[in-house]
C-alpha positions as CSV (number, residue, x, y, z in Angstrom):
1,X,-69.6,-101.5,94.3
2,X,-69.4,-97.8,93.4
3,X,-67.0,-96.6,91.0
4,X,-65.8,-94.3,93.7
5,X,-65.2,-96.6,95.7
6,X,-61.3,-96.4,95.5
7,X,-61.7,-92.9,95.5
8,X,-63.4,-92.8,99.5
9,X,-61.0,-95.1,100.5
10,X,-58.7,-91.9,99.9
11,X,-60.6,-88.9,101.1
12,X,-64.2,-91.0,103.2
13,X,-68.0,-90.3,102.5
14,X,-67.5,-87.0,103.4
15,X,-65.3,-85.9,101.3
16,X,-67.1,-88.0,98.8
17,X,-70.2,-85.5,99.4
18,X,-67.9,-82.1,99.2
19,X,-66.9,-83.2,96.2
20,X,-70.3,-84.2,94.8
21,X,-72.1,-80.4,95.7
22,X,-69.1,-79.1,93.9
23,X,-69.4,-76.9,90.9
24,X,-66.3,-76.5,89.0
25,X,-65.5,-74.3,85.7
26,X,-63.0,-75.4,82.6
27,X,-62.0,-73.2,80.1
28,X,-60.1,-74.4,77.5
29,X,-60.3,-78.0,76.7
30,X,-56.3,-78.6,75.2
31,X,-53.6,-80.1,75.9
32,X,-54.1,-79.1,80.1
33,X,-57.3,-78.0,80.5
34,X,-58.8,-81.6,78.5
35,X,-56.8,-83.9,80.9
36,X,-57.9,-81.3,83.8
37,X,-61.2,-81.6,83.2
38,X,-61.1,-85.2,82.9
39,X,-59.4,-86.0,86.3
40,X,-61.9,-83.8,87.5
41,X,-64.4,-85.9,86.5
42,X,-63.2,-88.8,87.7
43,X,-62.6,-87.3,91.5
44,X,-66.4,-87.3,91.7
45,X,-66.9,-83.6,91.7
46,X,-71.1,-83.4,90.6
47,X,-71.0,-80.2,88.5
48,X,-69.2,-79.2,85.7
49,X,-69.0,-76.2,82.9
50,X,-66.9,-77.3,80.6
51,X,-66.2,-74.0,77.6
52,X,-63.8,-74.0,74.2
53,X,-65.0,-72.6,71.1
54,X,-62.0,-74.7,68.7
55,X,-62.6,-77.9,66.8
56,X,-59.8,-80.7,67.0
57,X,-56.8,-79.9,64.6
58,X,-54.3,-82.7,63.2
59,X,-51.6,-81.1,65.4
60,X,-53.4,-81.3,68.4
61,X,-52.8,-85.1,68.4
62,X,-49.7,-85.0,69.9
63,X,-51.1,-83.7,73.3
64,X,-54.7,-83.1,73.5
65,X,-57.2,-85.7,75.3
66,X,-60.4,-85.6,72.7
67,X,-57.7,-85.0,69.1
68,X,-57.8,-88.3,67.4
69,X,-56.8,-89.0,63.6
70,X,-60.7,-90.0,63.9
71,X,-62.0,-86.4,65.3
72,X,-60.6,-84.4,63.2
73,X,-62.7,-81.0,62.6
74,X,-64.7,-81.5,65.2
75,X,-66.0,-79.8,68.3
76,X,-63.8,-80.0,71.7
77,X,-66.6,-79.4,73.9
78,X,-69.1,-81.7,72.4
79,X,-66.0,-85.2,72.2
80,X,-65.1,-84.1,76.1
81,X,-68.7,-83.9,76.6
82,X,-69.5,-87.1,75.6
83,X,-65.8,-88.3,77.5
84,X,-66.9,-86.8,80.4
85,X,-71.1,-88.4,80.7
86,X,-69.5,-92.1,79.8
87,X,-67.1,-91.6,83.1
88,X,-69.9,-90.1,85.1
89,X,-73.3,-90.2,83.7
90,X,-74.9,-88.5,86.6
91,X,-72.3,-85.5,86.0
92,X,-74.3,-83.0,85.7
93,X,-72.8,-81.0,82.6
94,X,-73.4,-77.9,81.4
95,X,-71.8,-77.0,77.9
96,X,-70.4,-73.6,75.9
97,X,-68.9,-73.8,72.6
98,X,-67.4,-70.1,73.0
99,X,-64.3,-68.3,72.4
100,X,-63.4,-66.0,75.5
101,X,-64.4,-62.8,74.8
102,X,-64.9,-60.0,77.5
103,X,-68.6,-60.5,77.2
104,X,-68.6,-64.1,77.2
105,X,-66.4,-64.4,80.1
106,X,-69.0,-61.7,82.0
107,X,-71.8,-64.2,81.1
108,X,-70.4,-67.5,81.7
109,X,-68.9,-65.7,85.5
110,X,-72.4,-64.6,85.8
111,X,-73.5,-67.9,87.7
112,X,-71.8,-69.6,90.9
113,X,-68.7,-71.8,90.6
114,X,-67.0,-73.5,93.7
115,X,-63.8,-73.1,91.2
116,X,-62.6,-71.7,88.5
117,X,-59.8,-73.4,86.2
118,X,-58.3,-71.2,83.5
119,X,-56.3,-73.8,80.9
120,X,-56.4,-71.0,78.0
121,X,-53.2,-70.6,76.2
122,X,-53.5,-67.0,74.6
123,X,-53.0,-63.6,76.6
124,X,-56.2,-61.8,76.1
125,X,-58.8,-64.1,76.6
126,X,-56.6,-65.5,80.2
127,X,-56.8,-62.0,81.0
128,X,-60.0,-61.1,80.5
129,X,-61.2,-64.5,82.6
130,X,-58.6,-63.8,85.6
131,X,-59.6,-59.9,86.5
132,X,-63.4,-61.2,85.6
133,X,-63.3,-64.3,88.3
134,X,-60.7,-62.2,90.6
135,X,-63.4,-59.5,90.8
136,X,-66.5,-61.7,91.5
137,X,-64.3,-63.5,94.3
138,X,-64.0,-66.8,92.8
139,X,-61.2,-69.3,93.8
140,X,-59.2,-69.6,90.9
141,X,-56.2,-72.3,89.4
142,X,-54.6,-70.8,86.1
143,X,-52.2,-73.3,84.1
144,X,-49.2,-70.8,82.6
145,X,-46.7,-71.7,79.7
146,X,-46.3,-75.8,79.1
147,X,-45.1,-75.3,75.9
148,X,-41.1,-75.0,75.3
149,X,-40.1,-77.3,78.2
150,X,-39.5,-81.1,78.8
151,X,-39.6,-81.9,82.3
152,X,-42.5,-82.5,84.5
153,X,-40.3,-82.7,87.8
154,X,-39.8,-78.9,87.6
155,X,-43.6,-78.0,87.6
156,X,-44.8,-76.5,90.7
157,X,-47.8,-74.2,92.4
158,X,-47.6,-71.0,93.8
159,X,-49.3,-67.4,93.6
160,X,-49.0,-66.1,90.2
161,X,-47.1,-62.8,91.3
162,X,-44.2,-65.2,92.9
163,X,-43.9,-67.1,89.7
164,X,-40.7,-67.4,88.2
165,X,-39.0,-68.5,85.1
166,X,-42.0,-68.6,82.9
167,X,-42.6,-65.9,80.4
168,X,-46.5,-66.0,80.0
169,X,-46.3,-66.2,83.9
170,X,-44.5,-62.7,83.5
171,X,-47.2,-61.3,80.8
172,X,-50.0,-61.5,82.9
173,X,-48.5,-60.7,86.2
174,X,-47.6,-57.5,84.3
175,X,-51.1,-56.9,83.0
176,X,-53.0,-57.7,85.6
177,X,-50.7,-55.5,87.6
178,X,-52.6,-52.7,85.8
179,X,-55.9,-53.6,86.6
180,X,-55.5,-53.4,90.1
181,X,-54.4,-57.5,90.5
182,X,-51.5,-57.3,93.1
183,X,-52.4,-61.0,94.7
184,X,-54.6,-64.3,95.4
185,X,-54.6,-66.2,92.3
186,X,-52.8,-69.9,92.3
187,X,-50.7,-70.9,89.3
188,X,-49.6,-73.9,87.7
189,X,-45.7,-73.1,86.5
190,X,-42.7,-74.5,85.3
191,X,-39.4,-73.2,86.5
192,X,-37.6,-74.9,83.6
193,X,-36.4,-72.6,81.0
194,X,-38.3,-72.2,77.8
195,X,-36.7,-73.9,74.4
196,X,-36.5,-70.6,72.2
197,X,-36.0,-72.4,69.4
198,X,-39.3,-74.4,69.6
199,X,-40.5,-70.9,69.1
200,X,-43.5,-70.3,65.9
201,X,-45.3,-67.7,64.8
202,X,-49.1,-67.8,64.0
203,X,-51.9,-66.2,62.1
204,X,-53.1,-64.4,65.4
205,X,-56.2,-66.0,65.0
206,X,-58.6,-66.6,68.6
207,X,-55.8,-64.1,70.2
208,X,-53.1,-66.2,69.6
209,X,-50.2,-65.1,67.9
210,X,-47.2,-67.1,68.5
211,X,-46.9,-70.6,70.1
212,X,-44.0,-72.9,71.3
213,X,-43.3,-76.8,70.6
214,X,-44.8,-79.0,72.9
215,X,-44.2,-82.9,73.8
216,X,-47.0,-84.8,74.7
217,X,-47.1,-85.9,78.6
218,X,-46.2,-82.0,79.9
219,X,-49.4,-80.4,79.6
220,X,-50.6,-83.3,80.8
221,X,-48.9,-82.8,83.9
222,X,-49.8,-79.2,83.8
223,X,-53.3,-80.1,83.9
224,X,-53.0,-83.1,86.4
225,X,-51.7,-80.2,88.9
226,X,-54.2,-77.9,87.9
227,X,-56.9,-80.3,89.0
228,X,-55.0,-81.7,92.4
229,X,-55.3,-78.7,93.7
230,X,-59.0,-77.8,93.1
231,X,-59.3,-81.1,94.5
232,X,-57.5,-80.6,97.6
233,X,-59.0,-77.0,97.5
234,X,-62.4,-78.6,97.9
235,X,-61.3,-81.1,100.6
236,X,-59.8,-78.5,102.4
237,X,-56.1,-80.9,102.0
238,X,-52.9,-77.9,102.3
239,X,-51.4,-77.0,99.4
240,X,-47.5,-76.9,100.1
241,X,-46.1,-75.2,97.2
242,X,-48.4,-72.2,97.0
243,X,-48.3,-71.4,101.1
244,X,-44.7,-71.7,101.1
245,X,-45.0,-69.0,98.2
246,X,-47.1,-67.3,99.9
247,X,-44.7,-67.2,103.0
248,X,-42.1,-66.5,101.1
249,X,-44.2,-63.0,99.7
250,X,-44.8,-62.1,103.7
251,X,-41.1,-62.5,104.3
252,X,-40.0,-60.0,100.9
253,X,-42.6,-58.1,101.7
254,X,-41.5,-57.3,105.5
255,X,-38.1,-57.3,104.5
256,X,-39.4,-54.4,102.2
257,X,-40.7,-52.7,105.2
258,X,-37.6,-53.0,107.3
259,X,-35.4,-51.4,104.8
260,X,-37.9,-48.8,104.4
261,X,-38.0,-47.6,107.7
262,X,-33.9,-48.6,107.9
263,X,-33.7,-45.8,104.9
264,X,-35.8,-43.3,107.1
265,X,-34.1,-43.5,110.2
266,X,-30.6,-42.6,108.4
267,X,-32.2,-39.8,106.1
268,X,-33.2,-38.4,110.0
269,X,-30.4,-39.0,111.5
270,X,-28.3,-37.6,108.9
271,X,-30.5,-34.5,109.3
272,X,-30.1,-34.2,113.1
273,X,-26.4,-34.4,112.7
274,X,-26.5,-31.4,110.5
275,X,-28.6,-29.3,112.9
């Protein structure tokens, strides 16, 4: 019996195969983008880049897949790696031990992916990778702010520019903004109001300068999401939350239109009355 087998009961040989000429890219192997990578191992999906730079710290064991009191000091990439070949040793596995810089990100985009999942944590670096795989055309699922919250009912997918309630959500919406970004990218979210308190500033080392608590099953969750709907991408399967949001940015944006022209027609006929 295949180890898929469970897995075509679900989604049939066919989907079996989509899944299996499917290239898919992690970056950032934490506390969402280590369980994301995993389940997407596990789906059957046949080809993976798997990219994080960082080694396993003792406070990463509260949340992160590969962080054991055994692993401590080393490489993320190479334990998920390893993680990933003893689920699937046909996976065919390609990986980069890199931070994100802009010229990384331009080399690593410089190949075709079927997906893109961004699981980084720190502004610059999720910046750099969004506008990068935005530009190339890529399909892309970015995980926003898991830290701060506590329940995993209140996570949900839309388009990043109608995210709500999250405050790296608002960041990078704002950024990206600038670089000409208006639309198109799917988000991972929580609408569950960040615990200030949780709140701790950092060295600002690999970009990151300031990072909330975090309990161990939310990113998780956040990265369970994150890899349901590049599944379902691939399978073609709707994704309800992000087309409602998208409906929901028609609607605002025609009611935008409608008060525009609403606006016009008084400023004229305002005019014509004083003729």
């Amino acid at each position: 019996m295949s180890w898929l087998s469970r897995t075509e009961l679900l989604i049939g040989p066919e989907g079996l195969d989509l899944l299996a000429k499917a290239h898919v890219l992690v970056i950032g192997l934490g506390g969402v983008g280590s369980f994301a990578a995993e389940f997407i191992a596990r789906s059957g999906v046949g080809e993976m880049t798997i990219v994080d730079g960082d080694v396993v710290d003792p406070s990463n064991r509260n949340r992160q897949l590969p962080a054991l009191a055994t692993t401590h000091g080393l490489s993320k990439a190479d334990l998920m790696a390893e993680r990933l070949l003893s689920i699937n040793p046909e996976l065919k596995l390609h990986v980069r031990k890199d931070f994100l810089s802009p010229e990384a990100a331009r080399d690593i985009l410089n190949q075709p992916f079927d997906y893109v999942m961004d699981c980084i944590d720190s502004i610059t670096p999720k910046l750099t990778l969004l506008e990068t795989a935005y530009q190339k055309g890529y399909r892309i699922i970015s995980s926003m702010g898991a830290g701060g919250k506590f329940d995993p009912t209140q996570v949900q997918v839309a388009d990043l520019f109608q995210t709500k309630s999250c405050t790296l959500a608002y960041y990078v919406r704002k950024r990206l903004r600038r670089l000409g970004v208006q639309s198109g990218i799917k988000a991972v979210y929580s609408t569950e109001l960040v615990r200030a308190e949780s709140l701790m500033h950092t060295d600002g080392s690999n970009f990151k300068r300031s990072a909330y608590g975090t309990i161990s099953y939310l990113p998780a969750t956040f990265g369970a999401v994150c890899a349901s709907v590049v599944i379902r991408d691939l399978l073609g399967e709707p994704i309800a939350d992000y087309e409602a949001s998208q409906l929901e940015a028609r609607k605002k944006e025609q009611r935008k239109r409608e008060e525009f022209f609403r606006l016009q027609a008084k400023r004229k006929a305002k005019q014509a009355l004083k003729k």
